[in-house]
GUTORZA-686037 format. One record per atom (N, C-alpha, C): x, y, z; atom name; residue number from 0. Coordinates in Angstrom, 2 decimals, decimal comma, padded with zeros to 5 digits. Example, Ala and Ser with C-alpha at 12.3 -4.5 7.8 and 13.67 -1.06 7.14 Angstrom:
REC      px      py      pz name resi
REC  013,19 -005,69  007,80    N    0
REC  012,30 -004,50  007,80   CA    0
REC  013,20 -003,30  007,80    C    0
REC  012,85 -002,25  007,08    N    1
REC  013,67 -001,06  007,14   CA    1
REC  012,90  000,03  007,87    C    1
This chain:
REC      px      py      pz name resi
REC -031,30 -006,11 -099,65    N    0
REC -032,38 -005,45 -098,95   CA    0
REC -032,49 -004,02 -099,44    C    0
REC -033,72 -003,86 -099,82    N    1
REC -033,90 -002,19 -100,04   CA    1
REC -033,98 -000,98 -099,04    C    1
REC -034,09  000,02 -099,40    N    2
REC -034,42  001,28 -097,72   CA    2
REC -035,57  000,79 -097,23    C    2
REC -036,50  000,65 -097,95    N    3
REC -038,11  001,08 -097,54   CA    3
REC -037,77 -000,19 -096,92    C    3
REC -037,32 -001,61 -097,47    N    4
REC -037,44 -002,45 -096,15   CA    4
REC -036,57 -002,39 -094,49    C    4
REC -035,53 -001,88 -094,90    N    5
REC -034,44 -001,38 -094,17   CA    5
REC -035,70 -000,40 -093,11    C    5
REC -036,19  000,18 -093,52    N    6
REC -036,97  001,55 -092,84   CA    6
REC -038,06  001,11 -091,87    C    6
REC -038,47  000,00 -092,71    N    7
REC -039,79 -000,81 -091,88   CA    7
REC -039,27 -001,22 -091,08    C    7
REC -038,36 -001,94 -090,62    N    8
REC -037,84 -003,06 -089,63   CA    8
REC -036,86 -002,06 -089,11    C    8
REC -035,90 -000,89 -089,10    N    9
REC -036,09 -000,12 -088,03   CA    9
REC -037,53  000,67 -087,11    C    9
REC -038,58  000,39 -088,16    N   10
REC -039,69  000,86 -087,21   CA   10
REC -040,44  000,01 -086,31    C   10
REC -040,27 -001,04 -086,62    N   11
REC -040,73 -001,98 -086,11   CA   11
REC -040,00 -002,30 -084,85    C   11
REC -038,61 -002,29 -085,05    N   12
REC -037,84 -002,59 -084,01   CA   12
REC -037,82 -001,34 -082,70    C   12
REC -038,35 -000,15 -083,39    N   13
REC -038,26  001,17 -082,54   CA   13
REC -039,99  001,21 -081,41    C   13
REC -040,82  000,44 -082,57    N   14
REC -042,10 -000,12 -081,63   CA   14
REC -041,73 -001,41 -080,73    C   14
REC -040,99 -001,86 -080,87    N   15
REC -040,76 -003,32 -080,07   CA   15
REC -040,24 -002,73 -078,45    C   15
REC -039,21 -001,93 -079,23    N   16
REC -038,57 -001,15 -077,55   CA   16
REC -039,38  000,16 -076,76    C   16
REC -040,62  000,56 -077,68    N   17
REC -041,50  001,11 -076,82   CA   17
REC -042,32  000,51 -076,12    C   17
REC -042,99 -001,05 -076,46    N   18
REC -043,87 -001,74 -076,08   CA   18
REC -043,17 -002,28 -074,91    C   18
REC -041,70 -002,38 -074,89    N   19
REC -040,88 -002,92 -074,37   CA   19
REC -040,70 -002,40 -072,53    C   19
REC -040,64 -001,02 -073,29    N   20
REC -040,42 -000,10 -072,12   CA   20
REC -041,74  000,48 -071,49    C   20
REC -042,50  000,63 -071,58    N   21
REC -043,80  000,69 -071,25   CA   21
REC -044,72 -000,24 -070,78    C   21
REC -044,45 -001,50 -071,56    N   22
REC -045,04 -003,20 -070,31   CA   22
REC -044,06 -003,19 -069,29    C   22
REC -042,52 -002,77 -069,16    N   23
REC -041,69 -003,51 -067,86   CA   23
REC -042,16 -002,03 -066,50    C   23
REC -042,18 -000,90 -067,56    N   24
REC -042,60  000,63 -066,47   CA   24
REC -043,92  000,20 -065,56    C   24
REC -044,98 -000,85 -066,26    N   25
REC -046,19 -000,65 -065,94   CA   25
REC -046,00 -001,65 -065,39    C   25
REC -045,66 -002,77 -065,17    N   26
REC -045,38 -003,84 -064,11   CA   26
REC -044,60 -003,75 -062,87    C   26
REC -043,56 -002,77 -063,01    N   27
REC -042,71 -002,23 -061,93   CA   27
REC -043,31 -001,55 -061,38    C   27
REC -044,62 -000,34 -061,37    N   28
REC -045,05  000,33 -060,55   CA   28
REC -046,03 -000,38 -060,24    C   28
REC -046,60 -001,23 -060,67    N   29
REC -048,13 -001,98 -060,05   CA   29
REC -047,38 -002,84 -058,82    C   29
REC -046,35 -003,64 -059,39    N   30
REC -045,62 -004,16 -057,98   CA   30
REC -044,99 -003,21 -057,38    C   30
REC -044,66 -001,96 -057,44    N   31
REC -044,00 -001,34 -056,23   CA   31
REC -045,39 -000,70 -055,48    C   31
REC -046,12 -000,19 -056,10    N   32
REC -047,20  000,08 -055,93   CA   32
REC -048,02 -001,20 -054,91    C   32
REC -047,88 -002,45 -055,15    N   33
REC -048,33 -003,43 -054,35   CA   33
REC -047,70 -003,71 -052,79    C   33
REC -046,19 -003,46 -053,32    N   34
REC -045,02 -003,55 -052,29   CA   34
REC -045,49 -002,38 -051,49    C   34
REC -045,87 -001,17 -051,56    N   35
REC -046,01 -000,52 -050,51   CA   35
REC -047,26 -000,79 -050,01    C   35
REC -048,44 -000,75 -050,46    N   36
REC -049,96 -001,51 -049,98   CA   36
REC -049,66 -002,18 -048,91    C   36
REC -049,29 -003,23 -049,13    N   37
REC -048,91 -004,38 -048,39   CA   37
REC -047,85 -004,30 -047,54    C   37
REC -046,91 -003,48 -047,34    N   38
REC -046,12 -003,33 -046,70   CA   38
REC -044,73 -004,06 -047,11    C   38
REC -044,82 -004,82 -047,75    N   39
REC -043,70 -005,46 -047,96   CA   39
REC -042,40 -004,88 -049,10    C   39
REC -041,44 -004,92 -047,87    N   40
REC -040,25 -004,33 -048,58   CA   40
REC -039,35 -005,63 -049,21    C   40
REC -039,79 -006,60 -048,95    N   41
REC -039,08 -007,78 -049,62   CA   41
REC -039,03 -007,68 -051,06    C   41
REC -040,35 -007,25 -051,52    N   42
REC -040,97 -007,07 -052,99   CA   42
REC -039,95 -006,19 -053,57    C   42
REC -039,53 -005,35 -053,01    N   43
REC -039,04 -004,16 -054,03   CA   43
REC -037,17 -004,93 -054,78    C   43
REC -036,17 -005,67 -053,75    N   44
REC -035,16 -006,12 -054,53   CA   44
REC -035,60 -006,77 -055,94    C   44
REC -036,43 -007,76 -055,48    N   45
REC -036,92 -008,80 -056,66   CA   45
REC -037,82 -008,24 -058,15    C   45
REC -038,25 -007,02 -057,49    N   46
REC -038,99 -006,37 -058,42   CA   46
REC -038,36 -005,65 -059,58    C   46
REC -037,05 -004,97 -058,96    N   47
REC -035,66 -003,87 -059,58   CA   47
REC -034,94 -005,07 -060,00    C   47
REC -034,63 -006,03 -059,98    N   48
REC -033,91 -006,91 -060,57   CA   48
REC -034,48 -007,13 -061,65    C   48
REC -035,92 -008,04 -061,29    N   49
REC -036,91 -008,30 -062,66   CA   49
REC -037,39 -007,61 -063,41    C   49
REC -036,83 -006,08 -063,40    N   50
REC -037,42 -004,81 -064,53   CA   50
REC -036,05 -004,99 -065,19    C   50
REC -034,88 -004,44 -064,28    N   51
REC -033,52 -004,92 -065,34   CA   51
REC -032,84 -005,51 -066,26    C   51
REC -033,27 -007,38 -065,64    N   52
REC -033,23 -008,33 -066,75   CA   52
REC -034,51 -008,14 -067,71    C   52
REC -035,51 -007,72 -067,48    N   53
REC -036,86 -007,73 -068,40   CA   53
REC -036,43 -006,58 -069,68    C   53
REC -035,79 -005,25 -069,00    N   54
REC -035,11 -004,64 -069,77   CA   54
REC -033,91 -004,52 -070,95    C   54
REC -033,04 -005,29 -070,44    N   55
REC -031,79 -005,55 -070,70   CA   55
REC -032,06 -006,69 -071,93    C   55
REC -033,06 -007,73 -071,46    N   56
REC -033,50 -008,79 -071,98   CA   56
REC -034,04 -008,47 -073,35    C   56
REC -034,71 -007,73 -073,46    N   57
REC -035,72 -007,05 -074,74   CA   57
REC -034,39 -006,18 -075,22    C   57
REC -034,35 -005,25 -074,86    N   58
REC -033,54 -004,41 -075,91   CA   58
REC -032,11 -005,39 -076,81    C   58
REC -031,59 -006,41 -075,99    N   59
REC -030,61 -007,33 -076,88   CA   59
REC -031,78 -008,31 -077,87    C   59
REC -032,95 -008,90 -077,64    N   60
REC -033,71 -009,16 -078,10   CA   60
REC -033,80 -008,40 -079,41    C   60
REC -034,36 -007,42 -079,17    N   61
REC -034,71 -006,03 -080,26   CA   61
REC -033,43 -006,22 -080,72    C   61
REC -032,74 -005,86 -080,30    N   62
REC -031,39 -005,45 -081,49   CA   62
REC -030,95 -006,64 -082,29    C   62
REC -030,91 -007,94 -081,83    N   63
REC -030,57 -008,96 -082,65   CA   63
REC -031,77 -009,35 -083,46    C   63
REC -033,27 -009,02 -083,49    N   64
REC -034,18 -009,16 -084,43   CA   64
REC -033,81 -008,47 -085,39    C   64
REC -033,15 -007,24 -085,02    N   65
REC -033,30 -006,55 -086,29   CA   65
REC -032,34 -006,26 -087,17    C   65
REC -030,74 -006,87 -086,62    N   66
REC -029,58 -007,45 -086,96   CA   66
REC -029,89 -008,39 -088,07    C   66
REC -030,72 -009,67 -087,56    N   67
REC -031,34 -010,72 -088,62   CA   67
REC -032,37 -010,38 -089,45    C   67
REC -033,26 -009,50 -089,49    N   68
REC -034,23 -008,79 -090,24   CA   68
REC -033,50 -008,66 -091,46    C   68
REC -032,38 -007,98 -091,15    N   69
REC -032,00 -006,94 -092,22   CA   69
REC -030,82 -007,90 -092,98    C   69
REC -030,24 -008,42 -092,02    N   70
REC -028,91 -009,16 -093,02   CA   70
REC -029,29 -010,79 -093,48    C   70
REC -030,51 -011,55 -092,87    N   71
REC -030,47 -012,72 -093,27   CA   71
REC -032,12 -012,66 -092,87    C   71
REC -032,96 -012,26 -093,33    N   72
REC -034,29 -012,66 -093,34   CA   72
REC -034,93 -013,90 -093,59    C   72
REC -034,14 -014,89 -094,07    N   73
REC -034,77 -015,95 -093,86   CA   73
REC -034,10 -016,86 -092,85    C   73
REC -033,16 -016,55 -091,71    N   74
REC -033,07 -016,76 -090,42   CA   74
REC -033,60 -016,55 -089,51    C   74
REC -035,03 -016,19 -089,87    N   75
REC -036,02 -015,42 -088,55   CA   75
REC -036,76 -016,58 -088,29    C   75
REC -036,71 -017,37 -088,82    N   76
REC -037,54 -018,68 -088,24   CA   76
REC -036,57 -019,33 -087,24    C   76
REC -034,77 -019,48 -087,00    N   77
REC -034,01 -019,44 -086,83   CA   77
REC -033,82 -019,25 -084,85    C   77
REC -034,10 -017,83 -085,72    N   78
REC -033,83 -016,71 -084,85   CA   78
REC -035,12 -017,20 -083,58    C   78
REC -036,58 -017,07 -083,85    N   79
REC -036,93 -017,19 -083,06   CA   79
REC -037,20 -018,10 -082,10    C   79
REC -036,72 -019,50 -082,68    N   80
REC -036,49 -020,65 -082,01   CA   80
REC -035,00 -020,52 -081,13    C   80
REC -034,02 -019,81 -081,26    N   81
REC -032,84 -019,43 -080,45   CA   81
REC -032,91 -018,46 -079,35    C   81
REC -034,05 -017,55 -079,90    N   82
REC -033,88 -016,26 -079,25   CA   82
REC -034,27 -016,13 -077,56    C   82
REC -035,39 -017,13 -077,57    N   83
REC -036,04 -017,26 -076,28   CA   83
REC -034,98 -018,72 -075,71    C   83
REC -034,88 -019,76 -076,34    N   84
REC -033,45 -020,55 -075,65   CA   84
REC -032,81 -019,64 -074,79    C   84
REC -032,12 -018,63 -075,35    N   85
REC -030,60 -017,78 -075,02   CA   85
REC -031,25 -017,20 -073,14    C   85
REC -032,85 -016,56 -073,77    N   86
REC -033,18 -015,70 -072,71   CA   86
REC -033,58 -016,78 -071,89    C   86
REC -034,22 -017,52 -071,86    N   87
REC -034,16 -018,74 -070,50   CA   87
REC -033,25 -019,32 -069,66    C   87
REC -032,26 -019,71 -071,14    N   88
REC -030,55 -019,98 -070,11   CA   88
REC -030,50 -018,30 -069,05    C   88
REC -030,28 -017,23 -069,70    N   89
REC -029,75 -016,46 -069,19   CA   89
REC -030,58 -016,06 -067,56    C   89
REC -031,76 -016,39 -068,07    N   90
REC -033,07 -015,84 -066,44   CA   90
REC -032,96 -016,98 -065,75    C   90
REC -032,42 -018,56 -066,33    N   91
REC -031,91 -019,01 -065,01   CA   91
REC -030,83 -018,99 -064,15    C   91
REC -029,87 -018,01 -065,46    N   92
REC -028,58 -018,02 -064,66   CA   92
REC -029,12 -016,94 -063,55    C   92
REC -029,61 -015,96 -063,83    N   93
REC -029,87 -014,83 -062,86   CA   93
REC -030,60 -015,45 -061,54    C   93
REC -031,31 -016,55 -061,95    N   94
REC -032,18 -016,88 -060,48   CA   94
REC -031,37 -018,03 -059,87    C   94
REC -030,21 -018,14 -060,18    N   95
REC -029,18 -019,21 -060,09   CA   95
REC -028,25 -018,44 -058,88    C   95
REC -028,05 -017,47 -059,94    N   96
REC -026,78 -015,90 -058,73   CA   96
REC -027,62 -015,71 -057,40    C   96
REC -029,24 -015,51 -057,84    N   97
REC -029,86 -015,09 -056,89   CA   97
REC -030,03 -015,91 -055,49    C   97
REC -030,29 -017,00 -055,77    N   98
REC -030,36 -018,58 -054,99   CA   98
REC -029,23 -018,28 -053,89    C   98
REC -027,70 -018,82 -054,60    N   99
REC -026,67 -018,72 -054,13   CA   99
REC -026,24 -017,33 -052,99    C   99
REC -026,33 -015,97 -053,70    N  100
REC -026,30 -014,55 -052,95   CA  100
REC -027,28 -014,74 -051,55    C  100
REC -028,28 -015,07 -052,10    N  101
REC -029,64 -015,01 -050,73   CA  101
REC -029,35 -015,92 -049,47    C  101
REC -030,10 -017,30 -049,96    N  102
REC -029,95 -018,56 -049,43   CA  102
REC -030,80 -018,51 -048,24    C  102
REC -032,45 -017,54 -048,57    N  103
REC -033,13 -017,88 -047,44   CA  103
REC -034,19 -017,97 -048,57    C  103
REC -034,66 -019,44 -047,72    N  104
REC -035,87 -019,85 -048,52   CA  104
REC -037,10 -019,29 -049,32    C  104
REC -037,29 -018,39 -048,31    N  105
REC -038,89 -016,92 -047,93   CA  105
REC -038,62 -015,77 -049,21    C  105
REC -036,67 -015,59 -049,16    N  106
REC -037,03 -014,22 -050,16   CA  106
REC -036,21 -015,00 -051,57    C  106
REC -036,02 -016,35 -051,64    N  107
REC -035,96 -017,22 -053,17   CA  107
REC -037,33 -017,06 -053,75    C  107
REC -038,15 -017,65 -052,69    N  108
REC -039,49 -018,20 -053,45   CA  108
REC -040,07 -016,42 -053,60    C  108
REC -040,26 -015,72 -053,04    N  109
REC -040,84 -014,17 -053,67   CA  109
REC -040,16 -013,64 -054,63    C  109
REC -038,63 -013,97 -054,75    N  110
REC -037,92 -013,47 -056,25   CA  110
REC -038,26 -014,50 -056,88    C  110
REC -038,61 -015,73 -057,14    N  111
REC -038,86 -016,43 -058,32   CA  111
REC -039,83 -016,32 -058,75    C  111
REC -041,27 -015,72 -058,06    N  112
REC -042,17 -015,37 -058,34   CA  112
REC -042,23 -013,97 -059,02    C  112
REC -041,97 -013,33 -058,71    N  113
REC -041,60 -012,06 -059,16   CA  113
REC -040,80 -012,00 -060,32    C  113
REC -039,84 -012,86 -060,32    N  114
REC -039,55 -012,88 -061,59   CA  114
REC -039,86 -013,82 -062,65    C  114
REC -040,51 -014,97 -062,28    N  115
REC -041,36 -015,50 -063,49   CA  115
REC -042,77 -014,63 -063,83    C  115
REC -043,28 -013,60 -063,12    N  116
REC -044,25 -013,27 -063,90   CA  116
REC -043,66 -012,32 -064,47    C  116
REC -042,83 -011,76 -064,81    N  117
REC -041,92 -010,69 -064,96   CA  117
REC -041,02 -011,38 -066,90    C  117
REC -041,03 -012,14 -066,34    N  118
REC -040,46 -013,26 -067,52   CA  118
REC -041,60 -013,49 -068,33    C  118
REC -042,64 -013,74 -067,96    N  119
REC -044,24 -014,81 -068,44   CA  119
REC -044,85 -013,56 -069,43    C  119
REC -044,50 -012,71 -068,65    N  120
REC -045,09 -011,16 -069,64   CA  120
REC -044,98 -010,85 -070,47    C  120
REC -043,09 -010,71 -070,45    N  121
REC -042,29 -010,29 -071,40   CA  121
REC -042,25 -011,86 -072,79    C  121
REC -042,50 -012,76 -072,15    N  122
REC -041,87 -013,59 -073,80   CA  122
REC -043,66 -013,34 -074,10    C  122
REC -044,87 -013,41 -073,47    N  123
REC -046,52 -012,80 -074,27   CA  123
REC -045,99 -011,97 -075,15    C  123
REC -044,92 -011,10 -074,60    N  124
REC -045,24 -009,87 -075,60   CA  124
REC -044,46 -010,43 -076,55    C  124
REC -043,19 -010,76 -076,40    N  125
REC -042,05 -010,93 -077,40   CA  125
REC -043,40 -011,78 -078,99    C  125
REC -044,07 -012,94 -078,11    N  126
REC -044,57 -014,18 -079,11   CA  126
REC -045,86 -012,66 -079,75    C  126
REC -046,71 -012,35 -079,19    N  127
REC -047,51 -011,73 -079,66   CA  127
REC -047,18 -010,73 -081,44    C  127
REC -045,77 -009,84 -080,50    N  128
REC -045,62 -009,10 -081,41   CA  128
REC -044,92 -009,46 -082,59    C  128
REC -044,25 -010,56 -082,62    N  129
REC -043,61 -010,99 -083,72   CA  129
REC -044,03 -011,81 -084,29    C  129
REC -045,19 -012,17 -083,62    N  130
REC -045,88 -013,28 -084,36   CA  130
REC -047,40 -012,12 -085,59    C  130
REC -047,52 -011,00 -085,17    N  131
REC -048,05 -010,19 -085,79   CA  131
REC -047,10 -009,20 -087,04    C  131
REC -045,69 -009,45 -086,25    N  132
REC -045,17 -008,80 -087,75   CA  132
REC -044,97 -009,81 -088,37    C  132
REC -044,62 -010,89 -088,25    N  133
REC -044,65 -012,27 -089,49   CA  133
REC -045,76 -012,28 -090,40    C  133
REC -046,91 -012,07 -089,97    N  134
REC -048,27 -012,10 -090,68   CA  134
REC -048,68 -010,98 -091,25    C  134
REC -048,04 -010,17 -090,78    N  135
REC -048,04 -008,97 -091,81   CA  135
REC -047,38 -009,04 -092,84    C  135
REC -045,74 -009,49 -092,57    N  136
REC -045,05 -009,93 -093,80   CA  136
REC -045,54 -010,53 -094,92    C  136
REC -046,21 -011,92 -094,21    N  137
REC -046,54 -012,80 -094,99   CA  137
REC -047,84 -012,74 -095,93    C  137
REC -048,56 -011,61 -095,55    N  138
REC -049,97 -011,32 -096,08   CA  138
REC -049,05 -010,16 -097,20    C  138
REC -048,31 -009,54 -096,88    N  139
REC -047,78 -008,59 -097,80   CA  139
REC -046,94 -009,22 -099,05    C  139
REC -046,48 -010,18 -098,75    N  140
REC -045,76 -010,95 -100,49   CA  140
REC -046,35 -011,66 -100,97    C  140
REC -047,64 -012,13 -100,48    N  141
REC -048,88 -012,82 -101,13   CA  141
REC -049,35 -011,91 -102,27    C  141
């Protein structure tokens, strides 16, 4: 691998975790923002959970794209068939802990909601954006 490619795919990866951090900021305040409207303080656990994993989720995301970018580029086809596997096991383990910890029907079903759209967002973006740097790639060695 050369710099200039080395250079691209740290930039790329440095846009992934801004897009990153800026879709989970803007979903967390529209629902806290909703949570107070409405009054409901139920909203706000499920909401701080589902920015965390949404967070936590992307930036290991980001970092292992760009782990494989750089050392095995033709594992990115690989990669992205694993990558979202890993994060599904892992968001059901979380709504798994959550189930078990709670165990009232009313605030399961508002955290699963909350956190599947929270989830539904984040892999739009994940498929969107990597599906736009592939085609950039691929228009570029043509």
């Amino acid at each position: 691998m050369n710099r200039k490619n080395g250079d691209a795919i740290a930039q790329q990866a440095k846009r992934y975790y801004k897009y990153s951090l800026w879709l989970v900021a803007a979903m967390t305040l529209i629902a806290l923002l909703a949570a107070n409207i409405l009054w409901q303080e139920a909203l706000i656990v499920p909401v701080v959970i589902s920015a965390v994993f949404s967070l936590v989720a992307s930036m290991a995301y980001g970092a292992a794209w760009k782990s494989v970018a750089r050392s095995a580029p033709k594992m990115l086809t690989k990669f992205y068939l694993a990558a979202p596997a890993l994060r599904m096991i892992a968001a059901a383990l979380v709504v798994a802990v959550y189930c078990v910890a709670v165990r009232q029907p009313e605030k399961i079903r508002v955290f699963a909601i909350v956190f599947f759209l929270f989830y539904i967002v984040m892999l739009i973006l994940d498929s969107v954006f990597f599906a736009r740097i592939e085609k950039l790639n691929k228009n570029h060695k043509e």
